[in-house]
C-alpha positions in Angstrom: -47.7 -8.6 -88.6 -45.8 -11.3 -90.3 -44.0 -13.8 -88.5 -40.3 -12.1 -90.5 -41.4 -8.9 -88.9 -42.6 -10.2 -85.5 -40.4 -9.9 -82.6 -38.1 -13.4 -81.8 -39.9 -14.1 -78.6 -43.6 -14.1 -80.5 -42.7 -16.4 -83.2 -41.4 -18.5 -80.3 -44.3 -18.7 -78.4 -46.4 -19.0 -81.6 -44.3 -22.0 -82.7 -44.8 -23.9 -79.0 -48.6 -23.2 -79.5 -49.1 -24.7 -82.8 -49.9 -28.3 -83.5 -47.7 -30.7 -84.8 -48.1 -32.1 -88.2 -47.1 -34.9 -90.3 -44.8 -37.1 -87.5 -44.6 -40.4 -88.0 -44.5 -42.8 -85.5 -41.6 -45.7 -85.5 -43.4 -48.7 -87.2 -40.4 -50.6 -87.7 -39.3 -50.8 -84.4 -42.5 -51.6 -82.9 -42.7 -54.7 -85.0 -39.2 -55.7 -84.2 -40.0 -55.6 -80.3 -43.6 -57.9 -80.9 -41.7 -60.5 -82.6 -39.1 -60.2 -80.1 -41.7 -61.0 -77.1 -43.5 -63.7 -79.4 -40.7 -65.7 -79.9 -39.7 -65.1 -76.2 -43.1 -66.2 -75.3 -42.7 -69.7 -77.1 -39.4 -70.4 -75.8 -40.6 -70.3 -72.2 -43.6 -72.2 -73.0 -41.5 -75.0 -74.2 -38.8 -74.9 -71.5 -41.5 -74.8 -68.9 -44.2 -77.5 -70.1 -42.0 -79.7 -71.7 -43.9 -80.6 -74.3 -42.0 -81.1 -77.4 -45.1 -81.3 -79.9 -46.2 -77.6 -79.1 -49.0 -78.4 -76.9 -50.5 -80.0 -80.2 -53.2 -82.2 -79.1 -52.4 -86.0 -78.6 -54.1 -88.9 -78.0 -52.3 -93.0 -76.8 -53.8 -95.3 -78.7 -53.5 -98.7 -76.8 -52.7 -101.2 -79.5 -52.2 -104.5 -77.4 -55.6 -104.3 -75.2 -54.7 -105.6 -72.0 -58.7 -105.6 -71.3 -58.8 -108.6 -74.2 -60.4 -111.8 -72.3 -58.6 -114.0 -74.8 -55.6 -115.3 -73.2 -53.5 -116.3 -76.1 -53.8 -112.6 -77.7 -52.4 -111.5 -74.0 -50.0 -113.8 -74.4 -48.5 -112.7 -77.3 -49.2 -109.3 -76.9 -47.2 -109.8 -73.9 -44.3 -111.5 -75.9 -44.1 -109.0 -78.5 -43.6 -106.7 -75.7 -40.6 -108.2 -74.2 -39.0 -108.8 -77.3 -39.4 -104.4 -78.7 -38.0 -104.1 -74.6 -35.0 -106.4 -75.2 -34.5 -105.6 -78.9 -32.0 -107.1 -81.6 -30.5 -109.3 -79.2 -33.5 -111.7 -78.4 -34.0 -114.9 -80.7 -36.8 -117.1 -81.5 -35.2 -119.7 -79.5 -35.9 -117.5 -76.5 -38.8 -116.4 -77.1 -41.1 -119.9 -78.6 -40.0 -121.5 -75.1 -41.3 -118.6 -73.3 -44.7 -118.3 -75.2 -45.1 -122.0 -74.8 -44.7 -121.6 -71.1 -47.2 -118.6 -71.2 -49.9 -120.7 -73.6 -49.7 -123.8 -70.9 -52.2 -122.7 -68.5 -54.7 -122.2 -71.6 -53.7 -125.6 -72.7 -54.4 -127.1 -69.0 -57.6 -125.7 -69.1 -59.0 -127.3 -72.3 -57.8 -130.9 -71.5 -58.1 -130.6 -67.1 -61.0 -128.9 -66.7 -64.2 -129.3 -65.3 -66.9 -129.0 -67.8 -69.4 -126.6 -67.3 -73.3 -127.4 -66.9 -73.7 -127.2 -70.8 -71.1 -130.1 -70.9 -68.5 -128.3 -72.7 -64.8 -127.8 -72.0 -63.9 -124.0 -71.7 -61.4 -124.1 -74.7 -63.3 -126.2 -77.0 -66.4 -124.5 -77.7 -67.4 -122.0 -80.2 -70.3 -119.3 -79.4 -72.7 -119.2 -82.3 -76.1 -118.2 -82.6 -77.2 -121.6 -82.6 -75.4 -121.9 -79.4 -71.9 -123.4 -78.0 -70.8 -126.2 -80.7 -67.4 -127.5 -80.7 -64.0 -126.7 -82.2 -60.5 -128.1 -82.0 -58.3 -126.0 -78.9 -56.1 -123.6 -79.4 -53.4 -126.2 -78.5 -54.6 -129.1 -81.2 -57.0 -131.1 -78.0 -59.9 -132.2 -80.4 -63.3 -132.7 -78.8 -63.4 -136.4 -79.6 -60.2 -137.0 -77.7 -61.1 -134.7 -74.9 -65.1 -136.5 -74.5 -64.1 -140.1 -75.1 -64.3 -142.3 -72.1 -60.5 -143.6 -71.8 -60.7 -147.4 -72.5 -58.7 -150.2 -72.4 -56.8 -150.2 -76.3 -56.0 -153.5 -78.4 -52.7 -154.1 -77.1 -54.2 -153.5 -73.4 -57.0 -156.4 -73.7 -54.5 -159.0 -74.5 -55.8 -160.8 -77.2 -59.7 -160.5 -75.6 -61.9 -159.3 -78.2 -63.8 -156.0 -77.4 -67.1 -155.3 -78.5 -68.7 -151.7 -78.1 -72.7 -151.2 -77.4 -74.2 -148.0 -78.4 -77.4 -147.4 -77.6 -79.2 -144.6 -79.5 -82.5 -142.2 -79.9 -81.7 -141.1 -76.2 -83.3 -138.2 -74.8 -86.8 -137.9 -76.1 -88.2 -139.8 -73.5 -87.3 -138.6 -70.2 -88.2 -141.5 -67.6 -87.2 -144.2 -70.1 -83.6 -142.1 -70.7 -83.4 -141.9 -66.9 -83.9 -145.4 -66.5 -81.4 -146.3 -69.1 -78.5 -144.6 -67.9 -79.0 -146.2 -64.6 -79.7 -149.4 -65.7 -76.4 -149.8 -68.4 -72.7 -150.6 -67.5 -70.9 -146.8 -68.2 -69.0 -148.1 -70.5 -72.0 -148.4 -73.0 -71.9 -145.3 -75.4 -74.8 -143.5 -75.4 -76.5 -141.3 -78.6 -79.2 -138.6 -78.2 -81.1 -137.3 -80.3 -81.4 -133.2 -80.4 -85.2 -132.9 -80.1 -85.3 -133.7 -76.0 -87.0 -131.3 -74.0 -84.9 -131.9 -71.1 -81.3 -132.4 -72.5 -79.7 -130.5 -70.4 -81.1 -132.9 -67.6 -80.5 -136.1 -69.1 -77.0 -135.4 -70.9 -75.9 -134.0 -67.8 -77.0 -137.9 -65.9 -75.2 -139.5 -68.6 -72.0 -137.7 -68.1 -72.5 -138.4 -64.1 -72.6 -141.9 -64.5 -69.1 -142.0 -67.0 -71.1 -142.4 -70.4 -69.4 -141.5 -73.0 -72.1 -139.6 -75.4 -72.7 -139.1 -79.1 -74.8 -136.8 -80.6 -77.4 -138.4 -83.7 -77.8 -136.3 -86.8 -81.0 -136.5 -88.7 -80.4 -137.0 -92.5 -82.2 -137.8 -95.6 -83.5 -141.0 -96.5 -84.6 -142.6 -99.6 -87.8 -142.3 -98.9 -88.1 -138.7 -97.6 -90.6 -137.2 -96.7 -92.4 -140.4 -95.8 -90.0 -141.5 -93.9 -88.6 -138.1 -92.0 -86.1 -138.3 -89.2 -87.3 -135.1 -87.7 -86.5 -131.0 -87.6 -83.6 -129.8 -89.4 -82.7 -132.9 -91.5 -80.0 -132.5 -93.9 -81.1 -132.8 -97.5 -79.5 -133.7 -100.9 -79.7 -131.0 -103.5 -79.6 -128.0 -100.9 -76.9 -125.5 -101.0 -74.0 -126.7 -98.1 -74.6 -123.3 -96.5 -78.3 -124.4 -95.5 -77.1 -127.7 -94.7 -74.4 -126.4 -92.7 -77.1 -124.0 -90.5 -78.8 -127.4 -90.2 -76.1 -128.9 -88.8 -75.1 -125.7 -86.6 -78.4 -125.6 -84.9 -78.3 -129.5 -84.1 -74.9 -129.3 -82.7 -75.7 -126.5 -80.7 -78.6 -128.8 -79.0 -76.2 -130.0 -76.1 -72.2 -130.9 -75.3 -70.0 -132.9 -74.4 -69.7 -135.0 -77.5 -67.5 -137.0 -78.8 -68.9 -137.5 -82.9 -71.5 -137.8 -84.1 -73.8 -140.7 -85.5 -76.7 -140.6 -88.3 -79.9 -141.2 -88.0 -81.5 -142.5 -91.2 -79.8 -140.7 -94.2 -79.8 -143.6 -96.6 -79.5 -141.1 -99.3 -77.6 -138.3 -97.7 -74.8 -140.8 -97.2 -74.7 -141.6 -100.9 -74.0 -138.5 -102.0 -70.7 -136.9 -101.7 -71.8 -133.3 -103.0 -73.9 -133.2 -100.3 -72.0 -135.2 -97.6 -68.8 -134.4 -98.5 -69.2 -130.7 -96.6 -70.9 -132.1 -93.1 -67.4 -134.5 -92.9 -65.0 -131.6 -93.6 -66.8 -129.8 -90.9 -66.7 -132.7 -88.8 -62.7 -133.0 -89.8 -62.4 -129.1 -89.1 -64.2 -129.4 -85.6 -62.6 -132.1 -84.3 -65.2 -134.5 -84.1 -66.0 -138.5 -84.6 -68.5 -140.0 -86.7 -70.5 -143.1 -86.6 -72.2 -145.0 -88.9 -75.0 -146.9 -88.4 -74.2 -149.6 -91.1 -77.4 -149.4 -92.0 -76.4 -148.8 -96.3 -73.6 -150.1 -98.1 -73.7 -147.1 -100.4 -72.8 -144.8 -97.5 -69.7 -143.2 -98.4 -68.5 -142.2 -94.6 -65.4 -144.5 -94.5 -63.8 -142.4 -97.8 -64.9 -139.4 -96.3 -64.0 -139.8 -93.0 -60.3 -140.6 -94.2 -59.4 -137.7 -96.6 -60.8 -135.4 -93.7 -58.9 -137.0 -91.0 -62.3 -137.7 -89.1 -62.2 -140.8 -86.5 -64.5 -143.3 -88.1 -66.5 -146.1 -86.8 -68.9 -148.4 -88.2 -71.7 -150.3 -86.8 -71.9 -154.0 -87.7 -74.9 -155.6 -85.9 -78.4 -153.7 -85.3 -79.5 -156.0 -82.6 -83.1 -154.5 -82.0 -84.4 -154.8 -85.4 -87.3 -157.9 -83.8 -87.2 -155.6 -80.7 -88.0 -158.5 -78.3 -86.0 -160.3 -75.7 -85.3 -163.5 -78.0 -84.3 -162.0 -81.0 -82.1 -159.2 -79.3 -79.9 -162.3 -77.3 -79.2 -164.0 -80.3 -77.7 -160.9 -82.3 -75.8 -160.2 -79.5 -74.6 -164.1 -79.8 -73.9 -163.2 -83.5 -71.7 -159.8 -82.3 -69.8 -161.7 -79.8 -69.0 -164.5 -82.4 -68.2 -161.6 -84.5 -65.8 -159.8 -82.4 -63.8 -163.1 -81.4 -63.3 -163.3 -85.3 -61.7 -159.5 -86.0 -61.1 -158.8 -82.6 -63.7 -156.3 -82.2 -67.5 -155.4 -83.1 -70.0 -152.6 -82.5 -73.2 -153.1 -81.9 -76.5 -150.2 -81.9 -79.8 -151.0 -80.8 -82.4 -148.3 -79.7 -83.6 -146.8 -76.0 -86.7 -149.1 -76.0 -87.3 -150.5 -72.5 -87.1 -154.0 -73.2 -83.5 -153.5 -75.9 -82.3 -151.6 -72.5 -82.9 -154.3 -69.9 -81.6 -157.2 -72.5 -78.7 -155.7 -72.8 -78.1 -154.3 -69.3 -78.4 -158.1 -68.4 -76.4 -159.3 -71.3 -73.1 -157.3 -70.0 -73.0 -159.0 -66.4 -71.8 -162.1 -67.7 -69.3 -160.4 -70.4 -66.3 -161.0 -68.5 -67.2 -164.6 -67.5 -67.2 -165.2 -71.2 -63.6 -163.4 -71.4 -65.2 -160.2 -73.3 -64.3 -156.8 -72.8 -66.9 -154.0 -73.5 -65.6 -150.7 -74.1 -67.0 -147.3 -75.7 -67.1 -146.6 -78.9 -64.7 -144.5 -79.3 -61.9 -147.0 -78.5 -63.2 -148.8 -81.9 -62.7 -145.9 -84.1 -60.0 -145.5 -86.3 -58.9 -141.8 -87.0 
């Protein structure tokens, strides 16, 4: 029977039996509602955590270091600080008073403090591999003005002339070094050599007693390597950077300097190639230097002046007949000297018996209306 033909009620019931085919669901509307609930979803994400990047991941980056041990970065890390806070309004006028204010405890602390057991001064010393060597503060105090012994100047000694002893190869031998710092008025300079095993011991004496101290640089003779004035000599004909490693490593020997002072270096001197780089250093660092006087073709005194080095030249070697005699009559001659320019400088060696002559020279200086004072006072920057 054919559903036309069947009864009404049949073709009913057939039709609620039957499967449905071919309904399609509502696509359309099912993607509306998702990006409804998605866009609902990021909406309450960003009203309830507040976080305007997303939750992208972030990281601060802290560009002024607060950790930073150097002072003067904190400082003006610090200043730069205040002025982003304050903004257009604040001026250099404010602000170079204010950084000078934060910069003087630095500045206290290279020329007032206390130097350490190496001999140094906290803000005038570079860390190298050679060791600490000097270098000019961060607020200009050179190391030859901070380790000179203060002295009595020209216009101070009223007309008296002033003569200078420096005493050098220091250092090497440790009871005769010992027995020369005790032995010597303090204001006698005294120069060490960097090949002491017990520096540390005997600069550190010095300094106790109120020596002012040089340091003696080994340099290339003439007649080199006959005549050798030890380790780490500086040599004509080298490149300056092997020179300048030479001159790093004997630096780095002890502190407390105020210059420095050659020993030997006859040809060295002469050479301005050569030369020329150890007195820029010198210039750079802050530092004295000393000539021995022992050759008129030394060409310290030009260099010293176009690097702006304090320079100082010895004009008597009193030791050179190293006995008691012979050592009281150059000193005559450097007292004769000094009343005719008004000062003189005089070098003569650690040996025992140049140590007590002169030891018992000084105590009748003032008698003879003589002032001795460090070396330092004599040179000329």
């Amino acid at each position: 029977m054919s559903d036309l033909s069947a009864p009404l009620s049949r073709r009913r019931a057939r039709s609620a039996s039957a499967p449905v085919r071919g309904r399609r669901l509502p696509v359309a509307r099912l993607a509306i509602v998702g990006i409804a609930i998605l866009i609902g979803a990021v909406a309450l994400r960003i009203v309830v955590v507040d976080t305007p990047d997303g939750g992208r991941p972030s990281a601060e980056v802290a560009v002024n270091n607060r950790n930073n041990a150097n002072s003067v970065a904190g400082a003006n890390a610090s200043m730069a600080d205040r002025a982003i806070a304050v903004g257009p309004e604040i001026s250099i006028e404010a602000v170079g008073p204010a950084l000078d204010e934060a910069l003087a405890p630095q500045r206290m602390t290279e020329i007032e403090a206390v130097p350490d057991a190496y001999g140094t001064l906290p803000g005038l010393v570079e860390e190298t591999d050679y060791g600490p060597i000097p270098r000019v503060g961060i607020s200009g105090e050179r190391p030859f003005t901070a380790y000179s012994r203060p002295s009595v100047s020209a216009a101070g000694a009223g007309g008296k002339p002033r003569i200078a002893i420096v005493v050098t190869g220091l250092g090497i031998n440790l009871s005769g070094t010992l027995e020369a710092i005790a032995a010597l008025p303090d204001n006698v300079t005294l120069a060490f050599a960097p090949y002491g095993r017990s520096l540390e011991r005997t600069v550190g004496s010095a300094r106790a007693e109120g020596h002012e101290i040089f340091l003696e640089v080994p340099l290339e003779p003439f007649d080199y390597p006959e005549n050798d004035p030890g380790p780490d000599t500086l040599l004509t004909g080298q490149a300056p950077r092997d020179n300048m490693e030479k001159l790093y490593r004997v630096m780095g020997k002890f502190g407390g300097y105020a210059g420095l002072i050659n020993n030997m270096g006859a040809r060295f001197t002469a050479s301005g190639a050569d030369f020329g780089p150890m007195m820029e250093e010198l210039g750079t660092r802050g530092l004295g230097y000393l000539d021995d006087g022992s050759s008129n073709r030394s060409l310290a005194p030009q260099l010293a002046k176009a690097n702006q080095v304090p320079f100082g030249r010895a004009d008597l070697v009193l030791d050179s007949n190293p006995a008691r005699a012979p050592i009281l009559a150059e000193l005559t001659a450097l007292e004769e000297k000094a009343r005719r320019q008004g000062f003189a400088i005089g070098l003569v060696s650690a040996l025992p018996v140049s140590v007590q002559t002169v030891a018992e020279w000084a105590r009748g200086l003032e008698a003879r209306g003589i002032i001795i004072v460090p070396a330092s006072a004599l040179m000329q920057p």
